[in-house]
Each structure stands twice: as structure tokens, then as C-alpha cells.
C-alpha positions in Angstrom: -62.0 50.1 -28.1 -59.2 52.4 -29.6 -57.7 52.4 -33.2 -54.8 51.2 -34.2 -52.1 53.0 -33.6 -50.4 54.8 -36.5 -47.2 52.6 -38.2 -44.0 54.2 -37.7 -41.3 52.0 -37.4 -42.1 49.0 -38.6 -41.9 45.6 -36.0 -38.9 43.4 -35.8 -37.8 40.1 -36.8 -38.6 37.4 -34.3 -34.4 37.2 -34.4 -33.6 40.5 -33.3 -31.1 40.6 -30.0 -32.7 42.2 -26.6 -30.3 45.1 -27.1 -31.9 45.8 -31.2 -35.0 46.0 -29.2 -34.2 48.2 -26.6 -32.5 50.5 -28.6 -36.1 51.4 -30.1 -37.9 52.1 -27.2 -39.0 55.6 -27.0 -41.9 54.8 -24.7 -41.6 52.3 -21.8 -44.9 50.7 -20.0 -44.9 49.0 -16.2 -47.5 47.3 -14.7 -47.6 47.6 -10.9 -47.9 44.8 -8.6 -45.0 42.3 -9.1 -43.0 45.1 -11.1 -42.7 48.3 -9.0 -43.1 46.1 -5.8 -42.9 42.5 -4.9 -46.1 41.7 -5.2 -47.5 42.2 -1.6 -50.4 43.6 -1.1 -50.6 44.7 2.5 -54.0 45.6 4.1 -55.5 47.9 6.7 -58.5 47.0 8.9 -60.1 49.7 7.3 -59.3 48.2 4.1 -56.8 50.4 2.4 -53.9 49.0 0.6 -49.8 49.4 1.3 -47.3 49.1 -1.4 -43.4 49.2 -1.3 -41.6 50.8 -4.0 -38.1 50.6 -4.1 -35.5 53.9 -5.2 -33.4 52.4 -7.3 -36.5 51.8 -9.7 -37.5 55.0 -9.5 -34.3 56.8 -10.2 -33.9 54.3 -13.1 -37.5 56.1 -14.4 -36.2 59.3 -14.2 -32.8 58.5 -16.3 -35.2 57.2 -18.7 -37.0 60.5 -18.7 -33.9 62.7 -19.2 -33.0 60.9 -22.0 -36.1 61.7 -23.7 -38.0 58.3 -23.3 -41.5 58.2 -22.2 -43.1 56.2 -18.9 -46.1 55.1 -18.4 -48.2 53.2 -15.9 -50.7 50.4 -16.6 -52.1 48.6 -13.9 -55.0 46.4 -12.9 -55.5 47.7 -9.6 -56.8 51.8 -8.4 -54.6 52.9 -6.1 -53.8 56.7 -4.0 -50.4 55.3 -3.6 -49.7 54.7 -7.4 -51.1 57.5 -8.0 -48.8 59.8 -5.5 -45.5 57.6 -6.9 -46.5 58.0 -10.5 -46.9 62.1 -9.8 -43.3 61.9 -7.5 -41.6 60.4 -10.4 -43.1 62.6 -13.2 -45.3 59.4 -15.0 -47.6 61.4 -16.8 -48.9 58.1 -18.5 -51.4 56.6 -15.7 -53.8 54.0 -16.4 -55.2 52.7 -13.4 -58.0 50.2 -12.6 -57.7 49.0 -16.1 -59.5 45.2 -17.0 -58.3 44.8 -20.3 -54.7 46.2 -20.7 -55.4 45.9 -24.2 -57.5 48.7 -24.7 -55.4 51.1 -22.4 -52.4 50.1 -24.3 -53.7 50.9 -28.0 -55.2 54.3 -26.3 -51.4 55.4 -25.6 -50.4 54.9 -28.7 -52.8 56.5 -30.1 -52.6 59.3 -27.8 -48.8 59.5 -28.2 -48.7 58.7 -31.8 -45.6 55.9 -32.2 -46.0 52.7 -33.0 -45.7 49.4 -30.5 -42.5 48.6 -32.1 -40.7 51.6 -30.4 -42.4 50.2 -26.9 -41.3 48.5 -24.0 -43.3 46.8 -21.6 -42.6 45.1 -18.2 -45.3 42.8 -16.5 -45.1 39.9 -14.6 -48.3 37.8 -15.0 -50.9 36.6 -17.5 -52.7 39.4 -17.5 -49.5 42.0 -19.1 -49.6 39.1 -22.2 -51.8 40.7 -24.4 -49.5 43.8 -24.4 -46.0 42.4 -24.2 -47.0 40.1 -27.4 -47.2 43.4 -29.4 -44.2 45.5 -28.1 -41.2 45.9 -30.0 -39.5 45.1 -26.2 -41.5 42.9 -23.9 -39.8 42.8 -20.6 -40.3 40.7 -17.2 -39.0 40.5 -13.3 -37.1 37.1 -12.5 -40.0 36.3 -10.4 -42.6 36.2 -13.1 -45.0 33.3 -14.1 -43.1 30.8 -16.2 -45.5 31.8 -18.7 -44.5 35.7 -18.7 -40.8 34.7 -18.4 -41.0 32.4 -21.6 -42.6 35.3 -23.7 -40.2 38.0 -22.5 -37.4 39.2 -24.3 -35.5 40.0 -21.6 -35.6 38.9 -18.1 -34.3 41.0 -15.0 -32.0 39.3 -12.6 -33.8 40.9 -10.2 -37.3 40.7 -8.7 -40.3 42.8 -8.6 -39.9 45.7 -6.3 -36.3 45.2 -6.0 -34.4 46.7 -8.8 -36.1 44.9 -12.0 -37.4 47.9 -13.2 -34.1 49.9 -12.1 -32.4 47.0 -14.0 -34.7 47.0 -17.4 -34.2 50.9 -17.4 -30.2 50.8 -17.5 -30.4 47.8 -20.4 -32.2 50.4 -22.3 -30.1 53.1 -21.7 -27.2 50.7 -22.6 -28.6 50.1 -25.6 -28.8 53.6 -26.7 -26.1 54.9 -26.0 -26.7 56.9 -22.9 -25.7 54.9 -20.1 -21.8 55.9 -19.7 -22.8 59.5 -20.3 -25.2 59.8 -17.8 -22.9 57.7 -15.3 -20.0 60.3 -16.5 -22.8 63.5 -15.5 -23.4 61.8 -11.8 -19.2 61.6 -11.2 -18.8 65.3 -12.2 -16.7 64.3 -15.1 
């Protein structure tokens, strides 16, 4: 099991807004399936897996990442297809196959060196508790269990694999203070 991370910014009061939150994160964690996509799992006779992922998501990643914030991945399942997104979107942060998110979660930080105060996290099911409980932003899909919803900090209006994480991404950037300048650099202005 990893150390704890080390302190940096210290946690939050249980009062602090959405926004206060997201205008910490320098490091934003998604889980997969129910996130990224809509949950579907779609299966070869052979036995391999599909997975849909939608654009919008990704670009939002990749604003994230020219601002300076850092993405990771950490998801239950092994996948090639994570795998190839994570590399096409520049997620250097993979943790795949993982049985107690826990573990890979206190492994980032350490690896990274902030604290879980400065993180955001966006699951959609029991087993992304255990890390949301601990980030300074805990963040869910409108299709989440009711039990992931009522822990969340914020909720998307949208649903996994179709624009959540897009969604989550652009609150943050709100929040910081980046959005309308990056909007301004895609208008030419």
C-alpha cells in the first residue's frame, strides 16, 4: 500500500462552494466505464471489448492540459482501447486493471507530489467512493448510483460518455479563470 501523500494545501471545509473546489484542482482523475462512455460494454465473439468515447470529452482533457492541470486514468477494467484513448489524448496518468482504487490513487500522489485537496475525481459507482471521499473535488455523471450522486460535489447534467466529463472540465476551467481565454484563443480574438 502507498504512503500518504505529502500535505500541501490543506483540505476544505465541508462548506466550501463547487467552484472553491474546482479552483484547486491541479490534477483531475476519471474512472472509465460510466464516465468516458455510457457504460456499455459491448462484446466480440472472440471476446474483446468495444468502448465509445465521445470528442467533446476529450477535447475538454486537453483544455485541461493546456492550462497546466494534470489527467489521469483509473479504472477497474484492462483495456487496449483505454489504453490507445489515454495515449491519443496525452493521459500520461494510467492505471488500469486496478481492484482497489485506493491504493492507485495514494500512488499518484505520491508519485506527483500534491496533496488530495488540489484533486478532482469523477466516478460513477461504488467502487470510485473510496477516492472521491478524499478529494478536494469529487465529481459524478447525472447517471450515477444515487449513492455516488449524493457524495459528489458536483453533478454533470450530462451522462457518462456524453459530455460529463467535457462538462466537469469546463466548470473547472471556469473556476480558474481560464475558460473565456481559451474560448477567446479558439475565435481568433
Amino acid at each position: 500500500m502507498a504512503q500518504k501523500p505529502p500535505s500541501g494545501t490543506p483540505a476544505l471545509p465541508a462548506t466550501a462552494t463547487a467552484a472553491e473546489r474546482a479552483s484547486r484542482v491541479r490534477l483531475m482523475i476519471f474512472d472509465i466505464d460510466g464516465v468516458f462512455t455510457d457504460g456499455s460494454l459491448y462484446f466480440t465473439a472472440e471476446g474483446d471489448t468495444m468502448k465509445s468515447f465521445n470528442s467533446l470529452d476529450g477535447h475538454g482533457v486537453k483544455m485541461l492540459q493546456s492550462v497546466g492541470i494534470q489527467t489521469a486514468i483509473i479504472t477497474g477494467r484492462q483495456s487496449g482501447i483505454v489504453a490507445a484513448r489515454a495515449r491519443e489524448l496525452g493521459i500520461t496518468h494510467l492505471y488500469q486493471g486496478v481492484e482497489n482504487k485506493n491504493d492507485a490513487f495514494l500512488t499518484l500522489l505520491e508519485k506527483i507530489g500534491i496533496s488530495s485537496a488540489e484533486c478532482g475525481y469523477m466516478g460513477d459507482d461504488w467502487p470510485d467512493l473510496c477516492v472521491m471521499r478524499q478529494c478536494g473535488f469529487a465529481t459524478a455523471p447525472a447517471n450515477s448510483h444515487p449513492e455516488v450522486i449524493q457524495r459528489a460535489h458536483w453533478v454533470a447534467e450530462a451522462r457518462g460518455g456524453h459530455g460529463a466529463v467535457r462538462e466537469v472540465c469546463d466548470a473547472i476551467l471556469r473556476a480558474q479563470h481560464r475558460y473565456d481565454e481559451l474560448l477567446a484563443a479558439a475565435l481568433g480574438s
